[in-house]
PLY file of the C-alpha trace (Angstrom):
ply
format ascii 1.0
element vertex 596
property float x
property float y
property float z
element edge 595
property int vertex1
property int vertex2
end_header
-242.27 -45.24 -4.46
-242.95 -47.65 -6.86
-245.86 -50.45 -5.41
-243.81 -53.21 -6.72
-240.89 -51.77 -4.92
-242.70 -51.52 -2.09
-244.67 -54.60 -2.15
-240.54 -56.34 -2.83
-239.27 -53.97 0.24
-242.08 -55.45 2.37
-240.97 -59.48 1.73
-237.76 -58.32 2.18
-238.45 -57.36 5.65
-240.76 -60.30 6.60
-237.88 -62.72 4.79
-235.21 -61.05 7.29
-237.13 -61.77 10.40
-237.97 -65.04 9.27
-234.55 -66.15 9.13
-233.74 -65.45 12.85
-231.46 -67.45 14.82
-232.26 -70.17 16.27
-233.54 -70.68 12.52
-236.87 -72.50 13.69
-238.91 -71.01 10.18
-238.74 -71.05 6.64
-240.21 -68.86 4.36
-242.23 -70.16 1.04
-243.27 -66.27 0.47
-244.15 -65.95 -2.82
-242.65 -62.76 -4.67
-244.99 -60.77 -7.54
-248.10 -63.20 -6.22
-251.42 -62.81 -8.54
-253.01 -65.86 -6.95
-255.49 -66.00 -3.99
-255.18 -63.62 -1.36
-252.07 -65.71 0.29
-248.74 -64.67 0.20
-247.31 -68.23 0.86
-246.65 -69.48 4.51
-243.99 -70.11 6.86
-242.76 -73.18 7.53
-242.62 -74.00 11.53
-240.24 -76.35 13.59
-239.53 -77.48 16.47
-235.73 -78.16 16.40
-234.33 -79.04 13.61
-235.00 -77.99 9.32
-236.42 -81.77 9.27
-239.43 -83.42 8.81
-239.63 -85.31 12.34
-239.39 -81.84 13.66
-242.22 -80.05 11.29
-245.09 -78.58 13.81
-247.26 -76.78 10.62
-247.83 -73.89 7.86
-248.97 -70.24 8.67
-250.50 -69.03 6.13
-249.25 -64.92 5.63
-250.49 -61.87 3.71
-248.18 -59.27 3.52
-248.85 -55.53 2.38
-246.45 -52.50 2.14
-247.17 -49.13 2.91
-245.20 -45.79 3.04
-244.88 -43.67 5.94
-242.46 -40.25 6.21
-241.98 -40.86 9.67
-238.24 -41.36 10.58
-238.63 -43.56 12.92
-242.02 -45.39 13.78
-242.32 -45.79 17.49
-246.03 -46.89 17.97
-246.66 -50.05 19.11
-249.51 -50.35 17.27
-251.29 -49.41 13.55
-254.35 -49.54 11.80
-254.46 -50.65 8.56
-257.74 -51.25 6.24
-258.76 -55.49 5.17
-260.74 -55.96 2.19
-263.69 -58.48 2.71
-262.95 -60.33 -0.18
-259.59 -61.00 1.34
-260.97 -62.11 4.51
-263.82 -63.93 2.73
-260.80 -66.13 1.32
-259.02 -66.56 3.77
-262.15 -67.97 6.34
-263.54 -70.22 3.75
-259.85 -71.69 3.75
-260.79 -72.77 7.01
-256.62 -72.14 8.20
-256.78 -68.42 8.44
-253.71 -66.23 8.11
-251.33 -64.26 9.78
-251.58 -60.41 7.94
-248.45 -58.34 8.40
-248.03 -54.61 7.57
-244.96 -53.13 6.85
-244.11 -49.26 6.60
-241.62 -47.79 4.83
-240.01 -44.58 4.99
-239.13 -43.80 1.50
-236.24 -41.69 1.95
-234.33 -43.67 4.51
-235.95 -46.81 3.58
-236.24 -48.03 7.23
-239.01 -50.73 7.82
-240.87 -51.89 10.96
-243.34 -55.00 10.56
-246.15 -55.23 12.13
-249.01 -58.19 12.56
-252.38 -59.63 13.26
-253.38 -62.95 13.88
-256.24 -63.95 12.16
-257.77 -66.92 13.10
-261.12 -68.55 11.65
-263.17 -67.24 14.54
-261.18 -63.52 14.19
-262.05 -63.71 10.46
-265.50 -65.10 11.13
-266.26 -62.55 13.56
-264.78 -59.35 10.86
-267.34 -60.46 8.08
-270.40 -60.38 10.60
-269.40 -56.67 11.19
-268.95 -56.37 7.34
-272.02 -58.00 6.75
-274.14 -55.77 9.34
-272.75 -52.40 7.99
-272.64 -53.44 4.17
-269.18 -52.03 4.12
-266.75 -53.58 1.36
-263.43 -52.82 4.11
-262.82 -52.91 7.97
-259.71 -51.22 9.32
-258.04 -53.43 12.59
-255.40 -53.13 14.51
-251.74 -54.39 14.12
-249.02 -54.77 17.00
-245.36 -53.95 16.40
-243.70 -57.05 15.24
-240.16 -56.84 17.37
-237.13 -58.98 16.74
-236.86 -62.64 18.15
-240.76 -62.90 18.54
-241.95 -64.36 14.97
-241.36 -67.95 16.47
-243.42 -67.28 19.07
-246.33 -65.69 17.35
-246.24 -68.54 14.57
-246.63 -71.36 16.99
-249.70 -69.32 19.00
-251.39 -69.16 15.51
-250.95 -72.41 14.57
-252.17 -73.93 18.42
-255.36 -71.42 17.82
-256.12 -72.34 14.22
-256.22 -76.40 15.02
-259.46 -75.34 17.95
-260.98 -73.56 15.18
-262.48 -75.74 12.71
-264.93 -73.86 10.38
-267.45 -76.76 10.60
-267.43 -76.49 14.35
-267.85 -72.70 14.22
-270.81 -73.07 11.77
-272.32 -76.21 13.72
-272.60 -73.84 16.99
-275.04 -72.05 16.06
-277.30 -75.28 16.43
-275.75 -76.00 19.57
-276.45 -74.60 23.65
-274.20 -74.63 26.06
-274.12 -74.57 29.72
-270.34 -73.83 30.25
-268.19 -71.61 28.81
-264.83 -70.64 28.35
-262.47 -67.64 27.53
-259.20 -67.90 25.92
-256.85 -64.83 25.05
-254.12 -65.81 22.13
-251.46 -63.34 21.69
-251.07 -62.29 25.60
-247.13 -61.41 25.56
-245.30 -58.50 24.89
-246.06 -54.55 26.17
-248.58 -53.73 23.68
-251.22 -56.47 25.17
-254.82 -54.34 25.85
-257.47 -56.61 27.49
-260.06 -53.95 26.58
-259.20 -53.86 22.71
-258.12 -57.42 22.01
-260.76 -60.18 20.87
-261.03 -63.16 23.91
-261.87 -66.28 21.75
-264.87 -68.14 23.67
-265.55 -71.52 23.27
-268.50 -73.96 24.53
-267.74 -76.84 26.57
-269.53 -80.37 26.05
-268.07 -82.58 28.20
-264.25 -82.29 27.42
-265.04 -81.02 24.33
-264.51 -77.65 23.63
-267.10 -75.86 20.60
-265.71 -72.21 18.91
-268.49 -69.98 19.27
-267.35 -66.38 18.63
-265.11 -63.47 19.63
-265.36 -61.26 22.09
-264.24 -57.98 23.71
-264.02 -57.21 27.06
-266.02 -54.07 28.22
-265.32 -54.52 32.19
-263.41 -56.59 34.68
-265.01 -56.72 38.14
-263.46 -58.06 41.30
-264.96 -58.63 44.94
-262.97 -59.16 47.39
-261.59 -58.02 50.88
-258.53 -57.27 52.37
-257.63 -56.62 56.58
-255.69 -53.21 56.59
-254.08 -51.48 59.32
-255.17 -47.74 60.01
-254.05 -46.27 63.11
-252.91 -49.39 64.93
-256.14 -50.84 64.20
-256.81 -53.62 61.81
-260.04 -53.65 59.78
-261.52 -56.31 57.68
-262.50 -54.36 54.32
-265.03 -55.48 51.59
-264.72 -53.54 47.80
-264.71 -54.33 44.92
-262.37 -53.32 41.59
-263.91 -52.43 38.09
-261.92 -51.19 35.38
-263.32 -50.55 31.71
-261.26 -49.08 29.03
-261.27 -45.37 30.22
-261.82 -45.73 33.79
-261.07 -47.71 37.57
-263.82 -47.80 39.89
-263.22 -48.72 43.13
-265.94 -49.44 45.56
-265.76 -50.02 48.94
-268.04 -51.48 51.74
-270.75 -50.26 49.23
-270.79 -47.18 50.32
-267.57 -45.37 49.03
-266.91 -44.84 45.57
-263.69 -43.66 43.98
-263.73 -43.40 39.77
-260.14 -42.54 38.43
-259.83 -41.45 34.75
-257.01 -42.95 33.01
-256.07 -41.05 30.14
-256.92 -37.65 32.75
-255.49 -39.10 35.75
-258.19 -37.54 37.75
-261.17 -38.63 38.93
-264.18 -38.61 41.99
-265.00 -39.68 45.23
-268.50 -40.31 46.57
-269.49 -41.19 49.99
-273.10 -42.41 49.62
-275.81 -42.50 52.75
-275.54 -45.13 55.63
-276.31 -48.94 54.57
-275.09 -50.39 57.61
-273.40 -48.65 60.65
-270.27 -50.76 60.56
-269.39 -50.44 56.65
-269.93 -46.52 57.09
-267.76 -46.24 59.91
-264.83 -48.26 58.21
-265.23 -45.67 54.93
-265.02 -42.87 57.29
-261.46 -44.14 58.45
-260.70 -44.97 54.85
-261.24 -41.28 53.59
-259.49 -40.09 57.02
-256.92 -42.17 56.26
-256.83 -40.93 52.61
-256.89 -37.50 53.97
-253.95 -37.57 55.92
-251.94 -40.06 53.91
-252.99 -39.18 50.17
-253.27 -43.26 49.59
-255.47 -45.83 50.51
-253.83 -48.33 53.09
-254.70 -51.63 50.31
-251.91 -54.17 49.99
-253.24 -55.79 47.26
-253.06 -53.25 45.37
-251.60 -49.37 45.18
-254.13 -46.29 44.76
-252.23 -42.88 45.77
-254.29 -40.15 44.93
-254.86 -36.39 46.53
-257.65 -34.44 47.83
-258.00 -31.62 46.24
-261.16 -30.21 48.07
-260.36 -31.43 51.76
-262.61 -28.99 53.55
-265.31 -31.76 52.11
-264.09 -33.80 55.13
-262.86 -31.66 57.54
-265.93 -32.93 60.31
-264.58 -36.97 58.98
-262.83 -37.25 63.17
-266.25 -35.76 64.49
-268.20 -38.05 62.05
-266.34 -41.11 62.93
-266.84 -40.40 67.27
-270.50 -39.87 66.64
-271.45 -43.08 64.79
-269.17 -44.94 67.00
-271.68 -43.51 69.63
-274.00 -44.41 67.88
-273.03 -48.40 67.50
-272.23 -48.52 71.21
-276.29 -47.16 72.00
-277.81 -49.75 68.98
-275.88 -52.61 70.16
-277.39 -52.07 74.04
-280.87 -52.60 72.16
-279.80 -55.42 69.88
-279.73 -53.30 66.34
-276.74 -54.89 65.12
-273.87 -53.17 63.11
-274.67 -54.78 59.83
-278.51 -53.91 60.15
-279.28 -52.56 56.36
-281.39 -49.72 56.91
-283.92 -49.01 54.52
-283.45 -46.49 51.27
-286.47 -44.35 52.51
-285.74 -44.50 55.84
-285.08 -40.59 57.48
-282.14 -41.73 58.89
-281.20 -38.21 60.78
-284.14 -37.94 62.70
-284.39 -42.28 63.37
-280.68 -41.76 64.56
-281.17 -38.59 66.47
-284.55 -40.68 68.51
-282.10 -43.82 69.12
-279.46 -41.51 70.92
-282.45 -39.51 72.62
-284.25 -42.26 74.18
-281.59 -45.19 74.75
-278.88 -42.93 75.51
-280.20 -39.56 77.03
-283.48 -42.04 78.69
-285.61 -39.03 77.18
-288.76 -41.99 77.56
-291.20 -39.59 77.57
-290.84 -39.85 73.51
-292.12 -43.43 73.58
-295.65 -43.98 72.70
-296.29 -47.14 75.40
-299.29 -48.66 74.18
-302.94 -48.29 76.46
-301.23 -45.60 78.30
-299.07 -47.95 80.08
-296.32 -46.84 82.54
-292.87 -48.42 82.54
-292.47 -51.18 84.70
-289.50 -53.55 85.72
-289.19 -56.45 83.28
-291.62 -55.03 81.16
-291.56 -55.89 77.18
-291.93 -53.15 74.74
-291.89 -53.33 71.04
-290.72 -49.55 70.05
-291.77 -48.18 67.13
-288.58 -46.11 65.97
-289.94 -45.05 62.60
-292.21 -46.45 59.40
-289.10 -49.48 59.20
-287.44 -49.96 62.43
-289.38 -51.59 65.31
-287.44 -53.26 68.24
-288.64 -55.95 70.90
-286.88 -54.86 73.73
-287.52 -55.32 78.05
-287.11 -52.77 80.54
-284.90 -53.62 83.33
-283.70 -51.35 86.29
-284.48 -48.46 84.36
-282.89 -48.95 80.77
-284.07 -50.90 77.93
-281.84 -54.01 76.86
-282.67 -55.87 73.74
-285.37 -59.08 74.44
-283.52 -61.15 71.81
-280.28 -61.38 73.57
-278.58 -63.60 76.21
-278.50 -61.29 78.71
-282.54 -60.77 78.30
-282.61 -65.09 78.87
-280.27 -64.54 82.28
-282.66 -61.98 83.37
-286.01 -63.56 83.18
-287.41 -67.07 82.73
-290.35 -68.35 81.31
-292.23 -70.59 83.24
-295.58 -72.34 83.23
-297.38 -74.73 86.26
-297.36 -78.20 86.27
-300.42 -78.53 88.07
-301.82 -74.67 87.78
-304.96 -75.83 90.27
-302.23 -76.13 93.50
-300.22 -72.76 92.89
-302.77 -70.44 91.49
-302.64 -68.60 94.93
-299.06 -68.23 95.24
-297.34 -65.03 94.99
-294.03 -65.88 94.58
-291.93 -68.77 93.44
-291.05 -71.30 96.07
-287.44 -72.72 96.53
-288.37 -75.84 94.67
-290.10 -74.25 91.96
-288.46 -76.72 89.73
-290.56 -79.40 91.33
-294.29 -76.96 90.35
-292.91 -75.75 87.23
-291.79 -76.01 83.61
-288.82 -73.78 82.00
-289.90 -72.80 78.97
-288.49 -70.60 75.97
-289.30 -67.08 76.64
-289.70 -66.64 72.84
-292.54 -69.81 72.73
-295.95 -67.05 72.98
-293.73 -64.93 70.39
-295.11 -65.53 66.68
-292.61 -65.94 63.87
-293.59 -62.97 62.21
-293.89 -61.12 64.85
-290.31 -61.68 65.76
-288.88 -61.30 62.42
-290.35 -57.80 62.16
-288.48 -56.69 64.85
-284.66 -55.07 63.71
-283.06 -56.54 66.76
-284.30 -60.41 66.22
-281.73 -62.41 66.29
-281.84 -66.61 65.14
-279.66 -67.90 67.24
-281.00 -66.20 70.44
-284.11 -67.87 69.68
-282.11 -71.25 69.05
-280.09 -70.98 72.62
-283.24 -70.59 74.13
-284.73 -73.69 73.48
-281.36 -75.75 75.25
-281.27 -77.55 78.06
-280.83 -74.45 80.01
-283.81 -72.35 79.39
-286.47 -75.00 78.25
-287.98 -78.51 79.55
-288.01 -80.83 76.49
-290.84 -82.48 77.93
-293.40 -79.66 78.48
-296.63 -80.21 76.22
-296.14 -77.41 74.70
-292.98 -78.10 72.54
-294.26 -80.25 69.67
-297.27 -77.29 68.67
-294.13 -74.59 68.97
-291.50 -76.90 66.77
-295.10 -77.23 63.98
-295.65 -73.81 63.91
-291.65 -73.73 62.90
-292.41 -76.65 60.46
-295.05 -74.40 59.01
-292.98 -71.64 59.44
-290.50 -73.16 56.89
-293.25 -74.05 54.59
-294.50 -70.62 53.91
-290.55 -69.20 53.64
-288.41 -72.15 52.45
-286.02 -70.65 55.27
-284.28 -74.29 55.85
-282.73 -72.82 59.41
-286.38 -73.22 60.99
-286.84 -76.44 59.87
-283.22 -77.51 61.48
-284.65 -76.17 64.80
-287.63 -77.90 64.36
-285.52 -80.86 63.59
-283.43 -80.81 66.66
-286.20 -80.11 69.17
-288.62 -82.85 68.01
-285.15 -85.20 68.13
-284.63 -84.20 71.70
-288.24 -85.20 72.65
-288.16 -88.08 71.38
-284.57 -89.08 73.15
-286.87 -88.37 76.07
-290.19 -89.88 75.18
-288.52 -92.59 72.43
-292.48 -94.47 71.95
-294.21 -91.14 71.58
-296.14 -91.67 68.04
-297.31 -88.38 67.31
-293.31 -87.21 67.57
-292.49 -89.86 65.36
-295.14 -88.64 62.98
-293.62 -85.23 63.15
-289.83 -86.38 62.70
-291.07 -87.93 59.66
-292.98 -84.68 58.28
-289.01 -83.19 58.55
-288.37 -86.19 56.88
-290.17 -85.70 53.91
-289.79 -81.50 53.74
-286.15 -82.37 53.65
-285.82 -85.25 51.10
-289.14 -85.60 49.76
-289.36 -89.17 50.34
-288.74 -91.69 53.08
-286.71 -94.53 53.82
-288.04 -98.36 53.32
-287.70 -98.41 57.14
-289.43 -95.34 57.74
-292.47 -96.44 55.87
-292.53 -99.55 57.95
-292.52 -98.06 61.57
-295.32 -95.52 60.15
-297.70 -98.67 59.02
-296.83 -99.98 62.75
-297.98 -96.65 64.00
-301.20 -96.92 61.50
-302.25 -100.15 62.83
-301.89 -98.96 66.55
-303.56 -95.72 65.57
-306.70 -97.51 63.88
-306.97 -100.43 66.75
-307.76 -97.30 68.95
-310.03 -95.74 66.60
-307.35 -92.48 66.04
-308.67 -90.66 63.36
-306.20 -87.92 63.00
-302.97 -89.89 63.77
-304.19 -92.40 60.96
-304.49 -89.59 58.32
-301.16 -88.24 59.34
-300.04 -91.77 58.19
-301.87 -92.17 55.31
-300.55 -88.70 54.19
-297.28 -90.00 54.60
-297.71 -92.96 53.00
-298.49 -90.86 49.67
-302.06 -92.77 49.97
-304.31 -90.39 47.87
-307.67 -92.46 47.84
-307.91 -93.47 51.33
-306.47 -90.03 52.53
-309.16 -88.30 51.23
-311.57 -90.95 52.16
-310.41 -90.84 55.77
-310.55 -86.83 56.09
-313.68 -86.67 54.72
-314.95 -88.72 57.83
-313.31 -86.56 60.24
-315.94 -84.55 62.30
-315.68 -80.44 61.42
-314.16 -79.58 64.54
-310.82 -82.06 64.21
-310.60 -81.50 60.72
-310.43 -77.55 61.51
-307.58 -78.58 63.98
-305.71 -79.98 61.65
-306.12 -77.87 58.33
-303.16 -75.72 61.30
-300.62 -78.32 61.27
-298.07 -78.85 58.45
-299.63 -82.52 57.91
-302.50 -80.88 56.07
-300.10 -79.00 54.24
-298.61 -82.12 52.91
-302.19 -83.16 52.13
-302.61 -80.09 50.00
-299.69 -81.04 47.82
-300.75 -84.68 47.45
-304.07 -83.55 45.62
0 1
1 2
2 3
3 4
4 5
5 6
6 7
7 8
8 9
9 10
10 11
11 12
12 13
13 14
14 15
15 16
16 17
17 18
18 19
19 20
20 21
21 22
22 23
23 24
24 25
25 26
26 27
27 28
28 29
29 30
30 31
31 32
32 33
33 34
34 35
35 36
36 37
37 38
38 39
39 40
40 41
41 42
42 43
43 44
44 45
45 46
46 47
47 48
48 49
49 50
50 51
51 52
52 53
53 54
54 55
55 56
56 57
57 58
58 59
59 60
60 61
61 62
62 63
63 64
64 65
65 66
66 67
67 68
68 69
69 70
70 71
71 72
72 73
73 74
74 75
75 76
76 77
77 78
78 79
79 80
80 81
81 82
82 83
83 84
84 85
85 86
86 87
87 88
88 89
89 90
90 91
91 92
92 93
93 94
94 95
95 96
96 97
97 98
98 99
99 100
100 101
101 102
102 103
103 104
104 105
105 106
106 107
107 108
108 109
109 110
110 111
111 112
112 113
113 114
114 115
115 116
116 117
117 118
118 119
119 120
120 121
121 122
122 123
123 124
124 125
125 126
126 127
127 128
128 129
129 130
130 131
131 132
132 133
133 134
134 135
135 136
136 137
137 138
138 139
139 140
140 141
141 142
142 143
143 144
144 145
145 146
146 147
147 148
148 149
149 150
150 151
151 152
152 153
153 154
154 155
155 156
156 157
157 158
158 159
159 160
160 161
161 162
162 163
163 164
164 165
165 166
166 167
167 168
168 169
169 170
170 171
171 172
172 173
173 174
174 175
175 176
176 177
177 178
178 179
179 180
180 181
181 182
182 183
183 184
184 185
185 186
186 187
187 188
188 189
189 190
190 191
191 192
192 193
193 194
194 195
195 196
196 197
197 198
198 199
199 200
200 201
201 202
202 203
203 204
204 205
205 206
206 207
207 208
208 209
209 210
210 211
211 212
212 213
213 214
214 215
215 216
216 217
217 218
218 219
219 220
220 221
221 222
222 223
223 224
224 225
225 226
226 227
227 228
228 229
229 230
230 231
231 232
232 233
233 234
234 235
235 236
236 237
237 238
238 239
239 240
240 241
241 242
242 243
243 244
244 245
245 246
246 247
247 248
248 249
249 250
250 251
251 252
252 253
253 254
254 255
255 256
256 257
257 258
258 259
259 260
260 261
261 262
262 263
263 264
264 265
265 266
266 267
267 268
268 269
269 270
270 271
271 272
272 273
273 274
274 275
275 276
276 277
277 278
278 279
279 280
280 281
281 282
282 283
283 284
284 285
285 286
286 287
287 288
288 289
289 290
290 291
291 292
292 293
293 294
294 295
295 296
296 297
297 298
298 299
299 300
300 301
301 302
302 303
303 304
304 305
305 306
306 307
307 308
308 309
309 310
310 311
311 312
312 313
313 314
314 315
315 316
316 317
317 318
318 319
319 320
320 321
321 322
322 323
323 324
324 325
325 326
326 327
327 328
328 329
329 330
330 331
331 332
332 333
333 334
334 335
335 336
336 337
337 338
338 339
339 340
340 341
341 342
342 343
343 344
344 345
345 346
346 347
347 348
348 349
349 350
350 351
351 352
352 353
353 354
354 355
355 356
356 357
357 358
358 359
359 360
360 361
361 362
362 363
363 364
364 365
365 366
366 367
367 368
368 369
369 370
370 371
371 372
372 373
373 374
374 375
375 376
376 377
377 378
378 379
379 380
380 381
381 382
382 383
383 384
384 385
385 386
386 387
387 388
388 389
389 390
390 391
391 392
392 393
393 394
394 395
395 396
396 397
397 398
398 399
399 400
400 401
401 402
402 403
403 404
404 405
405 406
406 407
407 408
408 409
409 410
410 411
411 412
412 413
413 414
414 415
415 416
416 417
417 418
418 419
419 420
420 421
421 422
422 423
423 424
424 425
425 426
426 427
427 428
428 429
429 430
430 431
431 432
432 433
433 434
434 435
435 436
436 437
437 438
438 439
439 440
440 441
441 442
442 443
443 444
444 445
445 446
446 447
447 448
448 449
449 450
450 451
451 452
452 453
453 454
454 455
455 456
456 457
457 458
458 459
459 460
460 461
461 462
462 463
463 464
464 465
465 466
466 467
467 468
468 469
469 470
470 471
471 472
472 473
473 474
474 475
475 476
476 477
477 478
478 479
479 480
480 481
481 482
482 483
483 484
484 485
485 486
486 487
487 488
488 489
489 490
490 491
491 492
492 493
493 494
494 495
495 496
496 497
497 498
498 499
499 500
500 501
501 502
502 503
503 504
504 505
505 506
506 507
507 508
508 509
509 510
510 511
511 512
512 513
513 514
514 515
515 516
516 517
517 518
518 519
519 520
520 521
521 522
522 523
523 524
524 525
525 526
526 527
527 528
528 529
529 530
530 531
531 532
532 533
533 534
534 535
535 536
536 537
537 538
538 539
539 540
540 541
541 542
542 543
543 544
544 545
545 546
546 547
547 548
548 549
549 550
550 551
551 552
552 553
553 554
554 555
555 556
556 557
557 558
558 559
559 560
560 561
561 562
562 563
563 564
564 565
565 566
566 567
567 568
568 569
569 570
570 571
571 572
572 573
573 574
574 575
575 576
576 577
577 578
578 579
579 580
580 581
581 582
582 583
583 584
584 585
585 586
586 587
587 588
588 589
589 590
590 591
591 592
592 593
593 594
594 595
């Protein structure tokens, strides 16, 4: 066919589908154009052919091209753009929407099809241009069906007014903190997240900058979802991924399915133990999957077959042994969502768990200096190189130290007056009235505890209540400073909370106690870095008590407070050796680090 023909044949077309009812668009195409790279526009209203109803121009280019096929039934074509053409059209600054139309030649049928090309589209086209020193790109079109020019000219005309050119060449000067995403042309079948360009924008304020195109390589989300298996409902963390040729699903991090789209096949991997509980629940899942061919998700629907089931033909035999398993750990305080270590040898740490806390084989336990097991005794087991429990031995079993049942069990106590009991060898009746509950954990150091796979926070938090530990026992403010300290070395704000509440419960008891106040204040200032007008004034109170009786260390604790830097160091200096050594151990001389 002639190209004049088919360039007439093609305006033809886009002229028909203009003139659509409810006749919202006029066409100003131009026929035989030698001008620019514009075709004309189309006029776009909201109502009525009348100027209180004009919303704006699109700017078109339209090209013709033959095709034999008798009847074109893709939803989508690729077509090749000159960059002269789109060099044009972005220094414009409106850009254009480009429509294709193919032509059979013998039964002259037509189907339209379009891209919208706004400035950031266009912007983004002659970067690639530019990078490969081509002269042409080829893009994709979509299938232009009846009834939806309206639509498509209003969505280019909305994009085109957030796209000034001056704005897309001013952001490259500019950094933003915010961003945003915005997809134009989202309607119709032929919508691919994975092959059209997101338009992303900065945000100043309520200002929003064009930056650039984009193309989604992968969509990820986390989530979880309670399903019912077998009467029993489980709470179920995964997460979905999808890229252009694949879904991933992933499941308690543990159990990976990858289905192939275009093959409609795909994988499934069940990776080693993380934590007891997520592998047990991806043991059900693939029992489940097994019996069912489908995952038991709401949110969503994967059906999908075994082929190879003899892979999991053990999965009921699995899924009773770990359970096992989780019964025995939880007796000695390993909890269900313990992450066990990448290195770790899990077989043989899970075969010596069952072996000595199940089957009491204790013979396997290396008790240090020869020891022999003894009733209420505490042990710290060595499992392997990375698990190490605290746990007490009580009518012949072990049950994990850092549990409540370990605080009903046994008490720590200390004398009142140690020179009037030291002979007695058992606790009298009144023993409230010779001694002083305190926290089993207080001898315990931090580390210590936190190296231990069965340690557990709020144990330790419980036992410093009412119930299990006197307030008023000297000991308490060096145990809540060794927490304060504990929090300086970590930043792990839950220690500092503890220390918080025990130093605020000693002073409900002792309310004129100035060293407590000094150490409320240290929280103080770890949590807000400063303190209150009134706060500074009962600490100069407490200075001018402390230097009337000649207190050395309580007046530096002040002045460090204060933020005092020449007197602080003034007044340390004079310190003799042996307090100054005493205090370089509380977090007070930590704070007088920081201030020089």
């Amino acid at each position: 066919m002639d190209t004049t023909i088919i360039e007439h044949l093609a305006c033809l077309e886009m002229n028909t589908l203009i003139l659509q009812p409810p006749f919202h668009l006029l066409s100003n195409i131009n026929w035989n154009d030698k001008g620019l790279s514009f075709d004309g526009d189309i006029e776009v209203y909201s109502n009525n052919i009348k100027k209180t109803d004009f919303i704006g121009r699109a700017p078109v280019q339209i090209k013709g091209t033959t095709t034999y096929k008798k009847q074109h039934k893709k939803n989508k074509i690729k077509h090749s753009v000159d960059k002269k053409d789109l060099d044009v059209y972005y220094k414009d600054g409106k850009g254009v929407l480009y429509f294709v139309v193919t032509i059979n030649p013998d039964s002259y049928a037509k189907q339209a099809y379009y891209r919208i090309l706004a400035p950031l589209d266009l912007k983004g086209l002659l970067d690639k241009l530019e990078a490969t020193g081509n002269n042409s790109i080829t893009i994709p079109f979509k299938r232009l069906e009846n009834g939806h020019l309206e639509r498509i000219c209003k969505t280019f005309i909305k994009i085109v007014e957030r796209q000034p050119v001056k704005y897309i060449e001013g952001s490259k000067k500019q950094k933003f903190i915010t961003y945003k995403i915005n997809y134009a042309d989202v309607s119709g079948d032929s919508f691919d997240l994975f092959e059209e360009s997101a338009y992303v924008y900065g945000v100043s304020g309520d200002f929003e900058v064009p930056i650039e195109t984009a193309i989604i390589q992968e969509i990820r989300k986390a989530t979880n979802e309670v399903v019912t298996m077998n009467h029993e409902e489980i709470n179920v963390n995964y997460e979905l991924r999808e890229t252009e040729e694949k879904i991933t699903l992933i499941i308690e991090n543990t159990l990976t399915y990858e289905f192939y789209k275009k093959r409609k096949t795909g994988n499934i991997n069940l990776s080693r133990v993380k934590t007891l509980e997520s592998y047990v629940k991806c043991l059900k899942l693939v029992k489940y999957q097994h019996e069912h061919n489908k995952l038991p998700f709401k949110s969503f629907d994967f059906i999908a077959k075994i082929n190879e089931k003899e892979l999991f033909k053990d999965v009921d035999k699995d899924i009773k042994l770990f359970e096992e398993l989780i019964e025995v750990c939880n007796q000695i305080g390993i909890s269900d969502n313990y992450v066990f270590n990448e290195q770790e040898d899990l077989p043989s740490l899970f075969n010596g768990i069952i072996d000595i806390f199940k089957h009491k084989k204790y013979e396997l336990i290396n008790i240090h200096d020869n020891k022999k097991l003894e009733n209420a005794m505490i042990c710290n087991i060595e499992l392997s190189n990375f698990v190490t429990v605290k746990v007490m031995f009580v009518e012949n079993e072990f049950i994990d130290f850092f549990s409540k049942e370990a605080l009903s069990r046994i008490g720590g106590l200390i004398p009142k007056n140690p020179t009037i009991i030291s002979n007695a060898e058992q606790l009298p009746d009144n023993w409230e009235e010779y001694y002083w509950k305190v926290s089993i954990y207080s001898t315990q150091t931090i580390n210590e505890m936190q190296e231990s796979a069965n340690f557990k926070f709020e144990t330790l938090k419980l036992s410093f209540t009412e119930k299990y530990h006197d307030i008023a026992v000297d000991m308490t403010i060096n145990i809540m400073l060794d927490y304060v300290n504990y929090f300086d070395e970590s930043t792990d704000n839950k220690y500092l909370e503890l220390a918080l509440d025990i130093i605020q419960r000693y002073l409900e008891k002792f309310p004129q106690d100035d060293l407590g106040k000094i150490n409320l204040y240290i929280i103080r200032y770890y949590q807000f870095h400063e303190l209150s007008e009134r706060e500074q004034d009962e600490i100069l109170e407490i200075l001018e008590r402390a230097e009337k009786e000649n207190n050395k260390n309580l007046c530096f604790a002040c002045e460090v407070l204060l933020q005092n830097k020449p007197k602080v160091k003034r007044l340390f200096n004079s310190i003799d050796s042996e307090n100054q050594n005493m205090i370089r151990d509380f977090p007070i001389f930590r704070l007088y680090e920081k201030l020089e």
